[in-house]
N, CA, C and O atoms as a Tripos MOL2 file, in Angstrom:
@<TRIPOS>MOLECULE
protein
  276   275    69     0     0
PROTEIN
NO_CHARGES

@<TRIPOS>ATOM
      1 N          13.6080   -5.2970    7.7690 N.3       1 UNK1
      2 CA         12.6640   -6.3750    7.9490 C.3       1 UNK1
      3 C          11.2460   -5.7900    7.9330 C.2       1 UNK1
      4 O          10.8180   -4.8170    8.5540 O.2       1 UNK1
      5 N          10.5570   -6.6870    6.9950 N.am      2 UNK2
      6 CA          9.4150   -5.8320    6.8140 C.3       2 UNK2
      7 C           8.0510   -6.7410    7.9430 C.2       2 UNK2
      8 O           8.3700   -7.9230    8.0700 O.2       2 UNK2
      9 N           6.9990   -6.4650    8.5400 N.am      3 UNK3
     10 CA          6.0250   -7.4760    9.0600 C.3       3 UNK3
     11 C           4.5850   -7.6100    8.3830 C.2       3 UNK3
     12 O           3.6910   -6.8350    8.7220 O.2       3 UNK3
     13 N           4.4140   -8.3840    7.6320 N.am      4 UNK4
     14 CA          2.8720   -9.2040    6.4300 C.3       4 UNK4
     15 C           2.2020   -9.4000    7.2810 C.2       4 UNK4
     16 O           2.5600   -9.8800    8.3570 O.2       4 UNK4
     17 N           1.1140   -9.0780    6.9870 N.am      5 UNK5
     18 CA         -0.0710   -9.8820    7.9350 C.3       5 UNK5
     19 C          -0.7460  -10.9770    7.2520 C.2       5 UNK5
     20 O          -1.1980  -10.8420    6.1140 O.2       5 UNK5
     21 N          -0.8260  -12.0530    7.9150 N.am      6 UNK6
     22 CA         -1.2790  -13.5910    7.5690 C.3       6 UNK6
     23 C          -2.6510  -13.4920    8.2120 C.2       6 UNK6
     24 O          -3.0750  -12.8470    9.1710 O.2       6 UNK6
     25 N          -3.2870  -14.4840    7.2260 N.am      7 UNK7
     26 CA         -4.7640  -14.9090    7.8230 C.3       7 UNK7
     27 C          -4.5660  -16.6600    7.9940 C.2       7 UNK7
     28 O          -3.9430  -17.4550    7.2900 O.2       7 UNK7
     29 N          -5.3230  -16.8450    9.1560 N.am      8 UNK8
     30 CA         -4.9640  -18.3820    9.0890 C.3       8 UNK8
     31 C          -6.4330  -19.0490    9.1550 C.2       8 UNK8
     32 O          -7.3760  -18.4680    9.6930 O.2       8 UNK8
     33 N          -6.5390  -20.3120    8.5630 N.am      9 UNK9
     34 CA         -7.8590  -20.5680    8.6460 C.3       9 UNK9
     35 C          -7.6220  -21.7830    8.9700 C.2       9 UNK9
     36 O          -6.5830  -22.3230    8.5890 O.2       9 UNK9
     37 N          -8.5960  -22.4790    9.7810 N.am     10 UNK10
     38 CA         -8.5050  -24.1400   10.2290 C.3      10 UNK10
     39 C          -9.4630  -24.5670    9.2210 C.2      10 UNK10
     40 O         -10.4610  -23.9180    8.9070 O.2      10 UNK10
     41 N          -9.0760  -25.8150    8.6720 N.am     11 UNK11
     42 CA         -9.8850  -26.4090    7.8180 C.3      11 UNK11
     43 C         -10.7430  -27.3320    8.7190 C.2      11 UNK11
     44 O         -10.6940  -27.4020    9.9470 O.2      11 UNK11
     45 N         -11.8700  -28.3150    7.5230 N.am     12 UNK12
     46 CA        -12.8030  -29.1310    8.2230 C.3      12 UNK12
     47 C         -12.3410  -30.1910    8.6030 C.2      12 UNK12
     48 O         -12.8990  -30.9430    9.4030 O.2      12 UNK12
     49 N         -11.0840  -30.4080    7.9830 N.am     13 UNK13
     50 CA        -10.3540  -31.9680    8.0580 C.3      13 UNK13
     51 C          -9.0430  -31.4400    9.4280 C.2      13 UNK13
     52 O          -8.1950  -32.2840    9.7180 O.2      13 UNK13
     53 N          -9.0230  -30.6510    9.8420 N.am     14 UNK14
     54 CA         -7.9430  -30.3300   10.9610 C.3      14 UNK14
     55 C          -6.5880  -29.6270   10.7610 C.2      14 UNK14
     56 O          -5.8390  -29.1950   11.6370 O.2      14 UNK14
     57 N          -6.3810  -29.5960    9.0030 N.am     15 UNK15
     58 CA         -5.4960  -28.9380    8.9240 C.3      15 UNK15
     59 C          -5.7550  -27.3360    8.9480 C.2      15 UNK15
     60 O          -6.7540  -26.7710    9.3930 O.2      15 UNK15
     61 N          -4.4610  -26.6700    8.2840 N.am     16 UNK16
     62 CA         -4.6790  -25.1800    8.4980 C.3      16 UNK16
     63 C          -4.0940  -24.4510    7.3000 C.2      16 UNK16
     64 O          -3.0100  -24.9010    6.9260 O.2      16 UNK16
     65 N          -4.6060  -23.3670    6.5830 N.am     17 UNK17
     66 CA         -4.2960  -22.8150    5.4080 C.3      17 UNK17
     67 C          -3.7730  -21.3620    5.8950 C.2      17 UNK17
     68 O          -4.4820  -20.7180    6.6660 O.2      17 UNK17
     69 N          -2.6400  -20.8880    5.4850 N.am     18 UNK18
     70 CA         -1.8520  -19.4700    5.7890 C.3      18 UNK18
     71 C          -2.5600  -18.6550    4.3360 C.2      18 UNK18
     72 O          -3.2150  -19.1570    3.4230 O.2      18 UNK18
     73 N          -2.2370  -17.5680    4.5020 N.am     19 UNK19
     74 CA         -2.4850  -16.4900    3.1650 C.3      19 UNK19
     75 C          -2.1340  -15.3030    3.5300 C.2      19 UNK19
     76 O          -2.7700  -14.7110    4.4010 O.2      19 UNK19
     77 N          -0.7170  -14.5850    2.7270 N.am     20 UNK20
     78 CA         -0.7900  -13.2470    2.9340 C.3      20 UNK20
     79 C          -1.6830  -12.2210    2.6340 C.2      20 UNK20
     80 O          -1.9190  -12.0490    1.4380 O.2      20 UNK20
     81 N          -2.1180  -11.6490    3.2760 N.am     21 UNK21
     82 CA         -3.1180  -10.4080    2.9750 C.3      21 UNK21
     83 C          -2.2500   -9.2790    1.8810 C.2      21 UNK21
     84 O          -2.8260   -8.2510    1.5270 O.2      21 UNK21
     85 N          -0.9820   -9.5540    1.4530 N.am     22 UNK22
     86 CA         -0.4510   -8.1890    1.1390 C.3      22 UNK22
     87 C           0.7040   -8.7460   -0.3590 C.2      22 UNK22
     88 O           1.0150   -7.9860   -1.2750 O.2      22 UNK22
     89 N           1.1190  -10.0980   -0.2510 N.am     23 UNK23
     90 CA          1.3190  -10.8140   -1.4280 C.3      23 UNK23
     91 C           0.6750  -12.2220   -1.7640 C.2      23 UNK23
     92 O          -0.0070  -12.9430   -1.0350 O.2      23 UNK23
     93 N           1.1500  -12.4410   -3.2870 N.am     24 UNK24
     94 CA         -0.0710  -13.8380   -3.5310 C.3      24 UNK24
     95 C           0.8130  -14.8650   -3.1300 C.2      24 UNK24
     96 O           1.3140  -15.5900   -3.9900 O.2      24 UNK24
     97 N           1.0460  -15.0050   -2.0330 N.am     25 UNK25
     98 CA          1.3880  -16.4430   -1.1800 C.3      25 UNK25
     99 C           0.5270  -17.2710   -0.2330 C.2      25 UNK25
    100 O          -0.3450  -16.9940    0.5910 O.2      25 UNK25
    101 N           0.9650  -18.1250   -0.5620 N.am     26 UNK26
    102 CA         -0.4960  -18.7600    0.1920 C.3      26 UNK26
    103 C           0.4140  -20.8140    0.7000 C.2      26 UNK26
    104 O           1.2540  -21.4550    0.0690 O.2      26 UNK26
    105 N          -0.1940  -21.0960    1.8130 N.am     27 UNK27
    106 CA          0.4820  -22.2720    2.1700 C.3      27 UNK27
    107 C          -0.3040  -23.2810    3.1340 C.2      27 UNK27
    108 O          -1.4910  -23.1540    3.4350 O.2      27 UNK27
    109 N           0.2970  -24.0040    3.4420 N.am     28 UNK28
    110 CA         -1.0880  -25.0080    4.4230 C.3      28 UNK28
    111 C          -0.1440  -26.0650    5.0290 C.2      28 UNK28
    112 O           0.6900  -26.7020    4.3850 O.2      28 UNK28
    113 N          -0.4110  -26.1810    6.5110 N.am     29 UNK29
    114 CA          0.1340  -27.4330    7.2860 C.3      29 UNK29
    115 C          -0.9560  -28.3030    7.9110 C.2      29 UNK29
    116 O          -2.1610  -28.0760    8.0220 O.2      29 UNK29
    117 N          -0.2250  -29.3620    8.2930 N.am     30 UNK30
    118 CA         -1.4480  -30.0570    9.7060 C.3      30 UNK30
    119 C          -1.5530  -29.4400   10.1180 C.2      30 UNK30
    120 O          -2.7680  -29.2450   10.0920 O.2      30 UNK30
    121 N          -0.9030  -28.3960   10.9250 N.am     31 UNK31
    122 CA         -0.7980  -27.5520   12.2510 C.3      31 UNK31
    123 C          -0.8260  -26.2940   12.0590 C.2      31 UNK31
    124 O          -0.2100  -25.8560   11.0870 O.2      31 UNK31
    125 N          -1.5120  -25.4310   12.8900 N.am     32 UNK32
    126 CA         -1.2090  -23.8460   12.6870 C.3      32 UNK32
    127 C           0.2670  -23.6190   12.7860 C.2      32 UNK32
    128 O           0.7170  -23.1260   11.7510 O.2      32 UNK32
    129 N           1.1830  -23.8400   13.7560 N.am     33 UNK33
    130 CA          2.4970  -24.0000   13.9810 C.3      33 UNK33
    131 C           3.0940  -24.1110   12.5160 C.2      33 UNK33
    132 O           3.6710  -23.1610   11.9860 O.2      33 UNK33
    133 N           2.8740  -25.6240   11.7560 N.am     34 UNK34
    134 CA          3.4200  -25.8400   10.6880 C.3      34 UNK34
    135 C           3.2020  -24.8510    9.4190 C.2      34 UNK34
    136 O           4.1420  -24.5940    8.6660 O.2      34 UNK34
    137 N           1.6800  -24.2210    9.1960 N.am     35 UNK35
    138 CA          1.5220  -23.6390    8.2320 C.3      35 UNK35
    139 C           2.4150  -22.6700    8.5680 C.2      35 UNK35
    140 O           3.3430  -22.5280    7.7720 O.2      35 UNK35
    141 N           2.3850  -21.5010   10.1540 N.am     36 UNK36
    142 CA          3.4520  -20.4440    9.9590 C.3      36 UNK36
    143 C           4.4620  -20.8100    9.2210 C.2      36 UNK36
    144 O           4.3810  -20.2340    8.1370 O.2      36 UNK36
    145 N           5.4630  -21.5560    9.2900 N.am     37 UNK37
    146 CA          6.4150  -22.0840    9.1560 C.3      37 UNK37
    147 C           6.1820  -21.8120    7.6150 C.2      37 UNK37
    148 O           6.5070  -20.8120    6.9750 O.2      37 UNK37
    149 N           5.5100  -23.0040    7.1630 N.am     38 UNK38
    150 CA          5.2960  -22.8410    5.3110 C.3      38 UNK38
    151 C           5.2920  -21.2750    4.6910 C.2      38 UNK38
    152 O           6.0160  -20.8360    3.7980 O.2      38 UNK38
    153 N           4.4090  -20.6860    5.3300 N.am     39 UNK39
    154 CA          3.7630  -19.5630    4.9490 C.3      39 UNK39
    155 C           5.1600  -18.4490    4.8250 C.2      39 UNK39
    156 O           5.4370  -17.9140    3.7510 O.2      39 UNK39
    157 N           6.0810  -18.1750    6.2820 N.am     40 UNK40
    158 CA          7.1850  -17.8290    6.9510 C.3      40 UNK40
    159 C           7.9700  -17.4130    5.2460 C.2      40 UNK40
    160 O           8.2130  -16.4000    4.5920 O.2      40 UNK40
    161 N           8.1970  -19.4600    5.0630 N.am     41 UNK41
    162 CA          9.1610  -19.7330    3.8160 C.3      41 UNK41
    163 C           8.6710  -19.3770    2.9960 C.2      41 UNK41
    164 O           9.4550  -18.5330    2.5620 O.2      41 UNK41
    165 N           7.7080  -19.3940    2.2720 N.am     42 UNK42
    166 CA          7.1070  -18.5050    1.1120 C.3      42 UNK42
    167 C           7.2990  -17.4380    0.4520 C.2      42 UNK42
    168 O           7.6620  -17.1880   -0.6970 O.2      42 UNK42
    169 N           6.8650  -16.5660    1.7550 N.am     43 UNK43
    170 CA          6.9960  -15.1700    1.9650 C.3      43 UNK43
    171 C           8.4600  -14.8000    1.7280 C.2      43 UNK43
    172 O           8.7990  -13.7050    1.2810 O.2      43 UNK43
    173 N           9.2790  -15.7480    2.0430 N.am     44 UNK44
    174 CA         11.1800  -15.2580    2.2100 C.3      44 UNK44
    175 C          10.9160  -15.9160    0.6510 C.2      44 UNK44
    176 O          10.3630  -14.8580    0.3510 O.2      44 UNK44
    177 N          10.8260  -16.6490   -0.5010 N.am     45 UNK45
    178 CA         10.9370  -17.1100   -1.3010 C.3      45 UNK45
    179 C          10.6480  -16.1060   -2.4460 C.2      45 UNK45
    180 O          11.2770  -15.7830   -3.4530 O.2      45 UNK45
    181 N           9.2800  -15.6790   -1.8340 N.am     46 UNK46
    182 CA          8.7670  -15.1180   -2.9600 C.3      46 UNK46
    183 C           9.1160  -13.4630   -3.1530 C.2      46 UNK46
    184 O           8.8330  -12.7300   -4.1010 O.2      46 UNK46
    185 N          10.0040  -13.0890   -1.6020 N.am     47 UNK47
    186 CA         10.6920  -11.7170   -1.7080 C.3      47 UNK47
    187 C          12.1140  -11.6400   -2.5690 C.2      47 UNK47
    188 O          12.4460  -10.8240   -3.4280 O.2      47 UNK47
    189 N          12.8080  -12.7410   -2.0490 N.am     48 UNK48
    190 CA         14.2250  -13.3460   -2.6990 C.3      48 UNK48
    191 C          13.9610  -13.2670   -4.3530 C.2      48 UNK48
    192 O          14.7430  -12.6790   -5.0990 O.2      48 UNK48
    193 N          12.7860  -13.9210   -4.8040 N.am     49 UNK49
    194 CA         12.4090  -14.1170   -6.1840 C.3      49 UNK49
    195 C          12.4990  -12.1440   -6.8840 C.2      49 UNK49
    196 O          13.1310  -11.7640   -7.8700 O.2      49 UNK49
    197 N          11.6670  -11.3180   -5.9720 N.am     50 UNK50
    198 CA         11.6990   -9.8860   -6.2250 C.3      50 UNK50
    199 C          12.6740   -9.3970   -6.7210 C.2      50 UNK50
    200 O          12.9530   -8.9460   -7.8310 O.2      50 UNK50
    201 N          13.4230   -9.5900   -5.3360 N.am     51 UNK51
    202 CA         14.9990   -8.8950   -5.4820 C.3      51 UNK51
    203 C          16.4060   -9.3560   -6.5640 C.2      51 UNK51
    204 O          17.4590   -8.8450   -6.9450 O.2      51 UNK51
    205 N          15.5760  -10.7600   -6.7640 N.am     52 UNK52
    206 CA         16.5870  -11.6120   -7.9690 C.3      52 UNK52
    207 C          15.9120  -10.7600   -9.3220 C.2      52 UNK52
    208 O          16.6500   -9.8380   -9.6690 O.2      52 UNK52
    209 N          15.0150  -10.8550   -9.9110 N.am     53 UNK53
    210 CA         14.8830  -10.0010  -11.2890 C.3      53 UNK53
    211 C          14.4510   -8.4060  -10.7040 C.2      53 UNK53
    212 O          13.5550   -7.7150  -11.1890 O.2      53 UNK53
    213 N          15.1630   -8.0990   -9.7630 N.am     54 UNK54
    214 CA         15.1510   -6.5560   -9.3440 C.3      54 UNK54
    215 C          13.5580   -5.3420   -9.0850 C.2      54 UNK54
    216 O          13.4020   -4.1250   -8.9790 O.2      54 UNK54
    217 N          12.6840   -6.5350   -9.0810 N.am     55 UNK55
    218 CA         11.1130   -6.4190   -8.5960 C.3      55 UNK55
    219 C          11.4800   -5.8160   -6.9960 C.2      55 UNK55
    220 O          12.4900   -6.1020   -6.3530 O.2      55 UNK55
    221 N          10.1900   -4.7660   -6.4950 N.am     56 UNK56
    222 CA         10.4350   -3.8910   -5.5500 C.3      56 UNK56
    223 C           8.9720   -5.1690   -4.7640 C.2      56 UNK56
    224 O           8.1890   -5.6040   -5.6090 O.2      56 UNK56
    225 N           8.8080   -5.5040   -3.6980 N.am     57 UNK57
    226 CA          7.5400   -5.7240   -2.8930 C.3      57 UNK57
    227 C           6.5270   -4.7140   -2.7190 C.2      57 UNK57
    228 O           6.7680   -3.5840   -2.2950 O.2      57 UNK57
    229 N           5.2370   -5.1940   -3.0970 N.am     58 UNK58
    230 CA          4.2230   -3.9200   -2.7960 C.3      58 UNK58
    231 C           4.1230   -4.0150   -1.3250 C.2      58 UNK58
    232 O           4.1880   -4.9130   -0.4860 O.2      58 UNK58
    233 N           3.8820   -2.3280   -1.3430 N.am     59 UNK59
    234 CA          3.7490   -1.9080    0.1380 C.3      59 UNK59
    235 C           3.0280   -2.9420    0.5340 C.2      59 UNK59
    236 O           2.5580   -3.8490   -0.1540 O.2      59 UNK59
    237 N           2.9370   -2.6990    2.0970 N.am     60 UNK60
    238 CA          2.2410   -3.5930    3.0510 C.3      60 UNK60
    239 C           1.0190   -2.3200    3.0610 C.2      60 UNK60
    240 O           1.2210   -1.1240    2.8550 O.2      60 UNK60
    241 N          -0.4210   -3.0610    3.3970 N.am     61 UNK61
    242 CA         -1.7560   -2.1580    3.2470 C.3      61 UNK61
    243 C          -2.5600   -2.7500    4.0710 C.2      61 UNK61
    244 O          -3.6170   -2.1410    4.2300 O.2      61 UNK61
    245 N          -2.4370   -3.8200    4.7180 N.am     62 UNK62
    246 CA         -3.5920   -4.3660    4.9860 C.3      62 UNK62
    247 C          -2.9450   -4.2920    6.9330 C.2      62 UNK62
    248 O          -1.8170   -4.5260    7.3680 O.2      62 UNK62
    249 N          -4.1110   -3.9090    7.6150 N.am     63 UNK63
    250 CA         -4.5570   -4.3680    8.6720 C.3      63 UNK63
    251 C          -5.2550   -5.4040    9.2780 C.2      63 UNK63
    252 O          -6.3760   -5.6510    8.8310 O.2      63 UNK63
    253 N          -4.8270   -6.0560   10.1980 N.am     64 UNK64
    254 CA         -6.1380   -7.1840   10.7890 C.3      64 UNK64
    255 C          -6.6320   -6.6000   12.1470 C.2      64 UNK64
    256 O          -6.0400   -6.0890   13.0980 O.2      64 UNK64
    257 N          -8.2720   -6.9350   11.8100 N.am     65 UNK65
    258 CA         -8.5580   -6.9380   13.3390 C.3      65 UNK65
    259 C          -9.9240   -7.1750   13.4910 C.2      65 UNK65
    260 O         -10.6460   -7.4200   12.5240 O.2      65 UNK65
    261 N         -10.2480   -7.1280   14.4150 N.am     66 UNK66
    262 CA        -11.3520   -8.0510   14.6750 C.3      66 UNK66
    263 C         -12.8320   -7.0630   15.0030 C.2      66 UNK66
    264 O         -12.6030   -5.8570   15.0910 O.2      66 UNK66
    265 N         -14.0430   -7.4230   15.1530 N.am     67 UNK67
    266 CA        -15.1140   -6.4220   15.3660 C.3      67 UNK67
    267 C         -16.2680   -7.8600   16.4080 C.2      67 UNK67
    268 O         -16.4310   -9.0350   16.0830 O.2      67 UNK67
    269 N         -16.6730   -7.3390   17.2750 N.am     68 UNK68
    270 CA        -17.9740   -7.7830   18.1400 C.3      68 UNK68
    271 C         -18.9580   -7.3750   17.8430 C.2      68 UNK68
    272 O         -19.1740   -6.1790   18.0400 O.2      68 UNK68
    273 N         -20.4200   -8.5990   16.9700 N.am     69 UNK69
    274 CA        -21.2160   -7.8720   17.0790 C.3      69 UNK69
    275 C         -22.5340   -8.6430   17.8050 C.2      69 UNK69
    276 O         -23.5680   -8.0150   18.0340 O.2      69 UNK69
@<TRIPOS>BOND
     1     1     2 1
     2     2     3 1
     3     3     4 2
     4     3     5 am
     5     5     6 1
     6     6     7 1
     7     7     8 2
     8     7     9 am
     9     9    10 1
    10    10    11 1
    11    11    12 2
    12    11    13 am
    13    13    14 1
    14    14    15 1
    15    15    16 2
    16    15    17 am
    17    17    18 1
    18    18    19 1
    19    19    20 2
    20    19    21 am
    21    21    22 1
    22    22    23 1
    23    23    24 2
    24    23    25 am
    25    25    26 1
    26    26    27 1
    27    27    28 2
    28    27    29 am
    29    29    30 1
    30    30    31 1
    31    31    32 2
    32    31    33 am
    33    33    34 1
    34    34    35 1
    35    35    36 2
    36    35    37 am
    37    37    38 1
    38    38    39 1
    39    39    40 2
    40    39    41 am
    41    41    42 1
    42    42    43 1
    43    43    44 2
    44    43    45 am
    45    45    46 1
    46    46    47 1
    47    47    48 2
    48    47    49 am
    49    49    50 1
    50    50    51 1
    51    51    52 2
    52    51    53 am
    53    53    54 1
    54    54    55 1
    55    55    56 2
    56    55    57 am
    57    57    58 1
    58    58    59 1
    59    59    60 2
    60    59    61 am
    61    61    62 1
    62    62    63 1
    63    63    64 2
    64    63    65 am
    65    65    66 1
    66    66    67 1
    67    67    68 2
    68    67    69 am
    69    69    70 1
    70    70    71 1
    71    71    72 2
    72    71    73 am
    73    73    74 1
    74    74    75 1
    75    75    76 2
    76    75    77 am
    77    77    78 1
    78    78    79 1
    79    79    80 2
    80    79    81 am
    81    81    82 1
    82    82    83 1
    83    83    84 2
    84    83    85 am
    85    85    86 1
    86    86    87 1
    87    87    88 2
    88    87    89 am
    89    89    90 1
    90    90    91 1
    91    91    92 2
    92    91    93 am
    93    93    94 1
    94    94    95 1
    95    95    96 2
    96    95    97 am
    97    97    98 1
    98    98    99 1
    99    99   100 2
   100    99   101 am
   101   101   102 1
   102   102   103 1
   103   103   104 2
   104   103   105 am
   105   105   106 1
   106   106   107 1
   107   107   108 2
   108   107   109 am
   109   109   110 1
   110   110   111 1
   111   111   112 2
   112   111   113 am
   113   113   114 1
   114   114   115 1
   115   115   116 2
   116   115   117 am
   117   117   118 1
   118   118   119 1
   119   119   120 2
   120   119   121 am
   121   121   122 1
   122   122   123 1
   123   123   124 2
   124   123   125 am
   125   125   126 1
   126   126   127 1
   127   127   128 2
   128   127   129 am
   129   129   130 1
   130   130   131 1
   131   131   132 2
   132   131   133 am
   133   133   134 1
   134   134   135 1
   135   135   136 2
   136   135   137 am
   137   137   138 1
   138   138   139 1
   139   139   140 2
   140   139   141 am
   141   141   142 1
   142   142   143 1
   143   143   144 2
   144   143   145 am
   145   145   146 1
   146   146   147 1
   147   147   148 2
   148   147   149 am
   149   149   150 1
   150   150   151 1
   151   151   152 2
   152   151   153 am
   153   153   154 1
   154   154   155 1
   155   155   156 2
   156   155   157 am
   157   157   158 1
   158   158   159 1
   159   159   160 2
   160   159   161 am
   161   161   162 1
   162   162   163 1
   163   163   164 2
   164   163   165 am
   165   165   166 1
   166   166   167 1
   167   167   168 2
   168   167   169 am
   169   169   170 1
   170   170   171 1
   171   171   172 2
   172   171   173 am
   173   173   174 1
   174   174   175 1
   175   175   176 2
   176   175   177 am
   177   177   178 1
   178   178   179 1
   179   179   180 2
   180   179   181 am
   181   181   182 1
   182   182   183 1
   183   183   184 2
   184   183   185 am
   185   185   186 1
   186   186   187 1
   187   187   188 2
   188   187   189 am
   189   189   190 1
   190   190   191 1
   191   191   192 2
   192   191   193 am
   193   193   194 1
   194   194   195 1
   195   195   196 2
   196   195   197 am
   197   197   198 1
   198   198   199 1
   199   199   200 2
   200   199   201 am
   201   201   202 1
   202   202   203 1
   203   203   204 2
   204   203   205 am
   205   205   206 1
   206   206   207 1
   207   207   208 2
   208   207   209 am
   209   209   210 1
   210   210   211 1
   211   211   212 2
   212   211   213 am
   213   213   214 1
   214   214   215 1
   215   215   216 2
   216   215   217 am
   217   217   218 1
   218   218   219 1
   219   219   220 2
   220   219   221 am
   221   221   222 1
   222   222   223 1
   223   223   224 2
   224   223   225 am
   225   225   226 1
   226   226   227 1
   227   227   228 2
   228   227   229 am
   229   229   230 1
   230   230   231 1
   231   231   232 2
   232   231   233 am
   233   233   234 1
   234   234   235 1
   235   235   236 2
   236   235   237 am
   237   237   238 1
   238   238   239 1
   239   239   240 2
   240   239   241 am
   241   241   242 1
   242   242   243 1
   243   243   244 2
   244   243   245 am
   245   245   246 1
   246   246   247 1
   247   247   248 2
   248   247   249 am
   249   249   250 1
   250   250   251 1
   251   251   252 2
   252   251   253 am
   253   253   254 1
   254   254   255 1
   255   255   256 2
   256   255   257 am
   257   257   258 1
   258   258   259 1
   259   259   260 2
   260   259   261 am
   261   261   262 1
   262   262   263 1
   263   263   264 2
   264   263   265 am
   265   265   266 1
   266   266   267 1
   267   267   268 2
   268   267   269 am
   269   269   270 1
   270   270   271 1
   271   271   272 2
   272   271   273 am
   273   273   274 1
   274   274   275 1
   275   275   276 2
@<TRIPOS>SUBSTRUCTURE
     1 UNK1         2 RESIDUE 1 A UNK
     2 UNK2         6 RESIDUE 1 A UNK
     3 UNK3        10 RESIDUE 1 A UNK
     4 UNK4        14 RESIDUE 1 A UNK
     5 UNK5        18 RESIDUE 1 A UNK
     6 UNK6        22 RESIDUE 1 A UNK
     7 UNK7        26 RESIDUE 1 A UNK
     8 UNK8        30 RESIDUE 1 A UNK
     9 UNK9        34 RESIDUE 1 A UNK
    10 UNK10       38 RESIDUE 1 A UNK
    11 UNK11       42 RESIDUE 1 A UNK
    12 UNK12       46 RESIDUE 1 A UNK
    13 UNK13       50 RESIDUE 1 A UNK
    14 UNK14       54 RESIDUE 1 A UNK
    15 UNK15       58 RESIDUE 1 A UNK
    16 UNK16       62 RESIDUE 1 A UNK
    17 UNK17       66 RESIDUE 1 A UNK
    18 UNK18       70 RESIDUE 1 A UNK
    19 UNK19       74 RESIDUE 1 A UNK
    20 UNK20       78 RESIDUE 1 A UNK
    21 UNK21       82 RESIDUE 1 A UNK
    22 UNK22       86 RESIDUE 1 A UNK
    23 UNK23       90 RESIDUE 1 A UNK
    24 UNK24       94 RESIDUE 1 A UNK
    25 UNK25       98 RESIDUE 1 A UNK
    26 UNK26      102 RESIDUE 1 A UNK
    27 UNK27      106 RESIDUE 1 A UNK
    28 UNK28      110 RESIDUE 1 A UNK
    29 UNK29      114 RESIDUE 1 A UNK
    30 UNK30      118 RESIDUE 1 A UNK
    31 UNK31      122 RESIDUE 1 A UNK
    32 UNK32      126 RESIDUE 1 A UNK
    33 UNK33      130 RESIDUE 1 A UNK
    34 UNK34      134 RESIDUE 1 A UNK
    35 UNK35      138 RESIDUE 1 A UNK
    36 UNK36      142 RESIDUE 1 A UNK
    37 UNK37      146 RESIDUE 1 A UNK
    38 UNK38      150 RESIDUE 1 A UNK
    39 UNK39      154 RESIDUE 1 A UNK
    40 UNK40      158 RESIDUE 1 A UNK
    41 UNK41      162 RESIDUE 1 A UNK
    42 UNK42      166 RESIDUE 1 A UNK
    43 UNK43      170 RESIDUE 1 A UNK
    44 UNK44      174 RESIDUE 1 A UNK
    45 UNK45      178 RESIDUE 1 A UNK
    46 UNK46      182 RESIDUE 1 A UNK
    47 UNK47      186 RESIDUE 1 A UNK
    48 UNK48      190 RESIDUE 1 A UNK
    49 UNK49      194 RESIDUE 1 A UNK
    50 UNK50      198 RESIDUE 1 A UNK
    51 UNK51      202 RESIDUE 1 A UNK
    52 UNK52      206 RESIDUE 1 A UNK
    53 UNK53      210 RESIDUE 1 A UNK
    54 UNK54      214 RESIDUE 1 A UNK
    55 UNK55      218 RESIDUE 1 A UNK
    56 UNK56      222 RESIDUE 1 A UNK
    57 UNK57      226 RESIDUE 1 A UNK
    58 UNK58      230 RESIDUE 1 A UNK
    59 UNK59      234 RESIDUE 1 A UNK
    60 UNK60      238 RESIDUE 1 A UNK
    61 UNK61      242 RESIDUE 1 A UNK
    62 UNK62      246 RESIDUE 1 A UNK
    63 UNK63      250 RESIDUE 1 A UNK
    64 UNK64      254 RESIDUE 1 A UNK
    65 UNK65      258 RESIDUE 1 A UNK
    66 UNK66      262 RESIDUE 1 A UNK
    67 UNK67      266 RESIDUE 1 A UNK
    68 UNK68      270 RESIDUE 1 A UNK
    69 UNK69      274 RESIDUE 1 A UNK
């Protein structure tokens, strides 16, 4: 089991947009809750898709974190 790091963004209208930092998946719910969820399935979709025409996942590279200034 591998762990992606997601960016989540709240939109202006209240919903919320997911995006992996590490593949091109990308998803959106009403809810932060819901986008995990979307985002979650994606991510399992778009690895399944890999391993079906025998495609390897690029490494994971990305860190999150935050800075105070």
């Amino acid at each position: 089991m591998t762990t992606y790091s997601v960016i989540y963004e709240a939109a202006a209208d209240g919903g919320w947009s997911a995006r992996s930092a590490d593949l091109p998946v990308y998803a959106v719910g009403d809810t932060r809750e819901e986008a995990e969820r979307e985002i979650r399935d994606a991510i399992a979709l778009y690895l399944d898709e890999l391993a079906r025409t025998g495609s390897s996942p690029p490494a994971t590279r990305s860190v999150v974190g935050t800075v105070t200034v």
